[in-house]
C-alpha positions in Angstrom: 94.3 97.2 71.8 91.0 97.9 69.5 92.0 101.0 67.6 89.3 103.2 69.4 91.1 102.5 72.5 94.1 103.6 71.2 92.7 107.1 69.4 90.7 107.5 72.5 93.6 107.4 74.5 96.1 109.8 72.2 93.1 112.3 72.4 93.3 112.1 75.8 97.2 112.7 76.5 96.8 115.9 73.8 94.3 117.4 75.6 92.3 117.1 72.7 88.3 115.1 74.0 86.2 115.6 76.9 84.4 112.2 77.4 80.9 113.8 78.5 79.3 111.1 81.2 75.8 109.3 80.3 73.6 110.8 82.7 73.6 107.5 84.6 77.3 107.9 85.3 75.9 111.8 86.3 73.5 111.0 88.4 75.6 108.0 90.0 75.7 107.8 93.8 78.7 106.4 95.9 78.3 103.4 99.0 80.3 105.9 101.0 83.3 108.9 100.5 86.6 108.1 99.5 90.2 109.9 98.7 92.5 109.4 96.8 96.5 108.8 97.6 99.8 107.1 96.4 101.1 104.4 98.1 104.2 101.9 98.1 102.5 98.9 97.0 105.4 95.4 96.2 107.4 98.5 95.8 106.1 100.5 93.6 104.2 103.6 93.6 100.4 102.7 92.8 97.5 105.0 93.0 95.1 104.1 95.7 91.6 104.7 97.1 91.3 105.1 100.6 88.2 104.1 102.5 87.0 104.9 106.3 90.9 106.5 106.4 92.3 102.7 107.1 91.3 100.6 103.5 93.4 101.5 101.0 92.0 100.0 97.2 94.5 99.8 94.2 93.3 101.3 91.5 94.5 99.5 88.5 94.2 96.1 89.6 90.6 96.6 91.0 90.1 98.5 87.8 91.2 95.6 85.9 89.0 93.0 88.0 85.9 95.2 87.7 86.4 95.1 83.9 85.9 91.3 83.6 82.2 91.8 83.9 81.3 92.9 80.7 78.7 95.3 82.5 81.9 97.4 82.7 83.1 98.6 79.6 87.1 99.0 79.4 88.2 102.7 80.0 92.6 103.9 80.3 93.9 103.0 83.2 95.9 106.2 85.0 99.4 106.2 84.9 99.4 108.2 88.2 97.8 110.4 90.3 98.8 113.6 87.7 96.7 111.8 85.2 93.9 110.5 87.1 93.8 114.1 88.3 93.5 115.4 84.9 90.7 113.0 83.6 88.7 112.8 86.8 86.0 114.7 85.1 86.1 113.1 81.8 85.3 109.5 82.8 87.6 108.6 85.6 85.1 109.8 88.6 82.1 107.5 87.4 84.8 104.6 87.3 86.0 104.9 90.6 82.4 105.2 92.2 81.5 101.8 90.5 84.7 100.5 92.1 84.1 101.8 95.7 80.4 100.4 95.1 81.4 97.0 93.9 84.2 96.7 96.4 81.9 97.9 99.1 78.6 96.6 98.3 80.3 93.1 98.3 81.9 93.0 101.6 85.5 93.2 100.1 87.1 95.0 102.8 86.3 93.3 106.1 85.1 89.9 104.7 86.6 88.1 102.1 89.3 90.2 100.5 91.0 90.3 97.1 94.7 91.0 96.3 94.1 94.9 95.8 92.8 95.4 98.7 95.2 96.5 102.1 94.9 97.5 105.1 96.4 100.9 105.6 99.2 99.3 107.8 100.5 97.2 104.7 101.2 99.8 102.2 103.6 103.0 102.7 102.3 106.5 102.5 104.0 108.4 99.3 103.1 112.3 98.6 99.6 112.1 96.5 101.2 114.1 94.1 104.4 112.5 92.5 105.4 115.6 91.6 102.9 118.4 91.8 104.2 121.2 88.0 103.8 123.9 90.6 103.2 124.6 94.5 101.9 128.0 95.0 101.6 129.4 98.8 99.9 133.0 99.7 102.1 134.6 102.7 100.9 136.2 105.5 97.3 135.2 104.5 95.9 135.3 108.1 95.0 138.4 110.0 96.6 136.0 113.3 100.0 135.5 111.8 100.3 139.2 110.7 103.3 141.3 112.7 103.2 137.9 115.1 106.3 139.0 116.7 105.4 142.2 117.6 103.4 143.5 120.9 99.7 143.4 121.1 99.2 146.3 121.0 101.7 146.4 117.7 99.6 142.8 116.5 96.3 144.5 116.8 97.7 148.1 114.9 98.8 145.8 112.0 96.0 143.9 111.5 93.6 146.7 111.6 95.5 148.5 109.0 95.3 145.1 106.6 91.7 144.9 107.2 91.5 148.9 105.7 93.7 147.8 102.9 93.8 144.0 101.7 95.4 144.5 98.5 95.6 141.7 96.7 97.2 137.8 97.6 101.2 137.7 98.3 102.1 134.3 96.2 105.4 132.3 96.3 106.6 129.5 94.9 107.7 126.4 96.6 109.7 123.7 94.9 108.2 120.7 93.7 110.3 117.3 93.5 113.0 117.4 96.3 110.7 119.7 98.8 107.6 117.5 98.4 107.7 114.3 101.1 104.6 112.1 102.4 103.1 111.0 105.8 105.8 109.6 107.7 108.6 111.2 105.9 111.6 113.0 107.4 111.6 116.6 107.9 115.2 117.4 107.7 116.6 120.6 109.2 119.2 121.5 106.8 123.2 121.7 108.3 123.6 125.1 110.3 120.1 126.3 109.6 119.0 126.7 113.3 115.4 128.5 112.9 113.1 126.3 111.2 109.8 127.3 111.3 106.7 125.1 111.0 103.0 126.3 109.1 100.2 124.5 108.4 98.3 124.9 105.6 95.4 123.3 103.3 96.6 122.4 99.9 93.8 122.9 97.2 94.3 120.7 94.0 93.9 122.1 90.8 91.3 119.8 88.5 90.9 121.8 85.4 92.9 124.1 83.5 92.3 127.6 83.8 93.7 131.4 83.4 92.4 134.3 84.6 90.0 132.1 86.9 87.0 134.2 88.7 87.1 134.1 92.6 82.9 133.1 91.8 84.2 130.5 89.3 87.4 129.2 91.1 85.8 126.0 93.1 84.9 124.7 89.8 88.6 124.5 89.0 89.7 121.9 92.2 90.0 118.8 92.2 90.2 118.3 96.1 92.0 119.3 99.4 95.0 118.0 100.8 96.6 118.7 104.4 100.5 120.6 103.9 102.8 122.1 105.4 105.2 124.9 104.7 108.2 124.4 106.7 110.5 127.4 106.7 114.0 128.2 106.9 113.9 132.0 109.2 118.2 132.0 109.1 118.0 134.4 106.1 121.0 134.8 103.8 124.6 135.4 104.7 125.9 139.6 104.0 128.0 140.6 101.7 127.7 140.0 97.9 124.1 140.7 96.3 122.5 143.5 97.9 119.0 141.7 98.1 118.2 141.1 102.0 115.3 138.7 101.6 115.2 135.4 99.8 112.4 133.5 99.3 114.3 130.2 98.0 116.4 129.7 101.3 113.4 130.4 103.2 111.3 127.7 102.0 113.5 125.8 99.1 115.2 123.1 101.3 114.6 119.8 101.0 111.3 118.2 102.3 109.9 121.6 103.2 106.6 120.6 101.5 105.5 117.2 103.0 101.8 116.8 101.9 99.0 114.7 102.1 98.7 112.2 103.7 95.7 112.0 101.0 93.7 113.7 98.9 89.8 114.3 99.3 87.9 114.9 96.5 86.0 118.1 96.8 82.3 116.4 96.6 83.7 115.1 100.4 84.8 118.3 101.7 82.7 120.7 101.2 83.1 124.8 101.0 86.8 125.2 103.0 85.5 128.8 103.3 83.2 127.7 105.7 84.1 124.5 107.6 88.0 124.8 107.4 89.6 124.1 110.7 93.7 123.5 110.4 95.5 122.6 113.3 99.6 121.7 114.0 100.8 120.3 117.2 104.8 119.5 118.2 105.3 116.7 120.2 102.1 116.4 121.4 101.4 120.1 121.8 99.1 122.1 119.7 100.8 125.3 119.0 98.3 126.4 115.7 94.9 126.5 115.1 92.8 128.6 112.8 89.2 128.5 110.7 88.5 130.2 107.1 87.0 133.4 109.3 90.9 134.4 110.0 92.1 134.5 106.2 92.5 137.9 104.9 91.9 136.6 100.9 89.7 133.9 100.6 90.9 130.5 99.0 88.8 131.4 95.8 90.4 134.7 95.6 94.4 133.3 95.9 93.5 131.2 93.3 92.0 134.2 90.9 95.2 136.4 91.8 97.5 133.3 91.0 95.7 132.3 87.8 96.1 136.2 86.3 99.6 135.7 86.3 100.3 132.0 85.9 98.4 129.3 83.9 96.9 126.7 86.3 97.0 122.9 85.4 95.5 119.8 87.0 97.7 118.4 89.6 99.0 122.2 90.7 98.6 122.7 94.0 97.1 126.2 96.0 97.8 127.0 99.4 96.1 129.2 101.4 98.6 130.3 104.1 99.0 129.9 107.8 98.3 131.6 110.8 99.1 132.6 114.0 101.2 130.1 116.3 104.5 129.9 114.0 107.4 129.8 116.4 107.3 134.0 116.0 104.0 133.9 118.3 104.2 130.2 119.7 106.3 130.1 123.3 109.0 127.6 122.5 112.0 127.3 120.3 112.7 126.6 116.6 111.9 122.7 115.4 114.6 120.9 117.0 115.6 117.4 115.9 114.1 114.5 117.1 110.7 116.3 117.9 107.8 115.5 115.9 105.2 117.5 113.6 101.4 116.6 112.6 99.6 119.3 110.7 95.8 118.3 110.8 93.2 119.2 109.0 89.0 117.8 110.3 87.6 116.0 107.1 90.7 115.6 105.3 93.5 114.0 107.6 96.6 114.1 109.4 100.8 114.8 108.4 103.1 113.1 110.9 106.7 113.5 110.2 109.8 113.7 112.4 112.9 115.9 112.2 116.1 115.3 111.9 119.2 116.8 111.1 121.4 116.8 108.9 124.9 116.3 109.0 127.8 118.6 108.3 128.3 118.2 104.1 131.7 117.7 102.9 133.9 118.6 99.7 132.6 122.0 99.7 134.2 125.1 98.3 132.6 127.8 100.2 129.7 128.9 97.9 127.4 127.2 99.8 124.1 128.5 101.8 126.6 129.1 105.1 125.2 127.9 108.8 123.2 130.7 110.5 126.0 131.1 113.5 128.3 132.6 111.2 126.3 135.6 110.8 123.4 135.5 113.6 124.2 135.0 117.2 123.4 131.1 117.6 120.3 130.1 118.2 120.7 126.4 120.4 
C-alpha cells in the first residue's frame, strides 16, 4: 500500500483527519435512495447497499470494481457498518453515491449483473449494527402509552398532568451484543417469563460524536433511522433479598430483546421523523400499535440533548424514541405467546419480522437464577 494510504488510514482509526469533500463530491446527486444493512453474504457478514428494498449491492467488492477505472481514485474500504458509520461524512458518502450511480446508471441490477450484486432473497438479514457501543431508549415517551392500564378517565388525568409538567426525557439502557437480533431472527421468551411485552420504536443512529448536543443542533449528529423494537420482560423480580422493587435489566436485558433493522436509511432519505414519523406493530396479522411524532411528549432532538448531557454519544450508538399506546397494558389480548409472530413497521424505512419462541427449561442451576414468574405471580397462561 502507497504510504499515504497507509497514514491516511491510521489518521482515520485515531480519529485524528476529516477528509473535507471537493465540492463536486458536495454537490453530487444520487440515481435513486438507498440504505444501508449487513447481510450474510458466502457466510460472512458484509456490508450492503440496499436498492428499491429488494437489490442488495456489496460494498467492498463493488468498491473494489469501481476502483479499476482510474476515474475512481482508491479510498479504505470499511471494515463494517461501525466504521462506515463513522466515516460516512469524511469521504465514504460521495463513494457510495458513485457506486449506486455506476451500478444503476448501467443496468446492473435487472440486466446483466455482476457477482456483488443479489437479490434480497439470496443474502440473510443480519442486525445493521454488529454491535451498536450503546442502545439508549426514552420510557414512557408517548402521551398514548402513559398510565395505559388505567381507566379513561385515569388515562386522560395522567396525561394532562404530563402535558403541565414534561420534565425532562426518562433514558434506559438496553444491552447491546446478545439483545440485538436482525429481520428474521428469533424472539425468544425467556424460561418462566410469561408477560412479554412488545414496543415499537424508531432507532436514530448516531453519525458524529457529540456531548452536550443542542435539541436545535441534534439532527446534525444522525446518521440515519432504523426500525426497533423493545421487547419487554413485565414478570418483575422475585421478593425477598434486595429491597429494590423495579429492575430495569430483567425488564428489557434478555436476550434478543433488541431486534433492529431490517436496514438503515440514511437521513438525506428520511426526512424530519418529527414530522412524517408513522410506527406501526402488528401480531399475527393484527395491528395492535400505531402512533405519529404529534404523540411524543420529548421530541427525538430533545432525547438525544438529555442523553448527550450525561453520556458521550459515538457514531454507531443508537437513540430511541419510545413507544406508545397499544403494549399488551392497553392492547385487548394476552402477553406474546410462542409461535405468534411480530413486525414492527416503520413508512420510509422498513419492516421487523421475527417469530417467538420459547425457551426451554435450563439445567445445572443452583438457584440464583432470574426465577419463572409463577413462583411469585399468579400464572399468567
Amino acid at each position: 500500500m502507497h504510504i499515504r494510504s497507509i497514514l491516511l488510514t491510521s489518521a482515520l482509526s485515531l480519529g485524528l483527519v476529516a477528509i473535507a469533500t471537493s465540492p463536486v463530491h458536495a454537490q453530487m446527486d444520487v440515481a435513486e435512495p438507498f440504505k444501508v444493512g449487513t447481510f450474510e453474504i458466502d457466510g460472512t457478514p458484509q456490508v450492503g447497499l440496499v436498492l428499491r428494498d429488494q437489490y442488495i449491492v456489496a460494498l467492498n467488492p463493488a468498491n473494489t470494481a469501481l476502483e479499476r477505472d482510474a476515474a475512481y481514485p482508491a479510498i479504505p474500504e470499511p471494515d463494517d457498518m461501525l466504521d462506515l458509520i463513522a466515516r460516512y461524512e469524511y469521504g465514504m458518502k460521495p463513494r457510495l453515491y458513485e457506486i449506486v450511480n455506476h451500478v444503476v446508471g448501467n443496468d446492473m441490477l435487472t440486466g446483466v449483473r455482476p457477482g456483488y450484486v443479489y437479490d434480497l432473497n439470496e443474502v440473510g438479514t443480519l442486525p445493521p449494527i454488529m454491535y451498536p457501543g450503546k442502545i439508549l431508549n426514552a420510557a414512557v415517551n408517548f402521551y398514548s402509552h402513559v398510565n395505559e392500564a388505567s381507566s379513561p378517565e385515569q388515562q386522560a388525568e395522567a396525561r394532562q398532568q404530563r402535558r403541565e409538567n414534561r420534565g425532562v426525557p426518562y433514558l434506559f439502557l438496553k444491552p447491546s451484543r446478545g439483545a440485538v437480533v436482525g429481520n428474521g431472527a428469533e424472539i425468544v421468551i425467556p424460561w418462566g417469563r410469561d408477560r412479554i411485552d412488545w414496543e415499537v420504536e424508531l432507532g436514530a443512529v448516531i453519525g458524529r460524536t457529540g456531548k452536550y448536543i443542542s435539541a436545535n443542533d441534534a439532527e446534525a449528529h444522525v446518521f440515519g433511522y432504523m426500525v426497533t423494537i423493545d421487547v419487554s420482560d413485565r414478570g418483575g423480580r422475585p421478593p425477598g433479598g434486595n429491597p429494590m422493587t423495579s429492575d430495569w435489566f430483567v425488564g428489557k436485558g434478555h436476550d434478543t430483546f433488541a431486534p433492529q433493522g431490517p436496514w438503515i436509511v440514511p437521513k438525506e432519505f428520511y426526512g424530519n421523523p418529527m414530522e412524517i414519523l408513522r410506527q406501526t406493530l402488528s401480531i399475527g396479522g393484527n395491528q395492535v400499535q400505531e402512533a405519529t411524532a404529534g404523540d411524543m411528549i420529548h421530541s427525538l432532538w430533545e432525547v438525544i440533548e438529555y442523553g448527550s448531557s450525561i453520556i458521550t454519544l459515538y457514531p454507531g450508538d443508537v437513540v430511541n424514541n419510545g413507544t406508545s399506546g397499544g403494549t399488551m397494558a392497553g392492547a385487548d389480548r394476552g402477553y406474546l405467546q410462542p409461535g405468534e409472530v411480530v413486525s414492527a413497521s416503520i413508512d420510509g424505512i422498513g419492516t421487523l419480522t421475527l417469530p417467538a419462541v420459547g425457551e426451554p427449561e435450563p439445567q445445572g442451576l443452583t438457584g440464583a437464577n432470574l426465577t419463572p414468574v409463577c413462583n411469585y405471580r399468579n400464572c399468567n397462561r
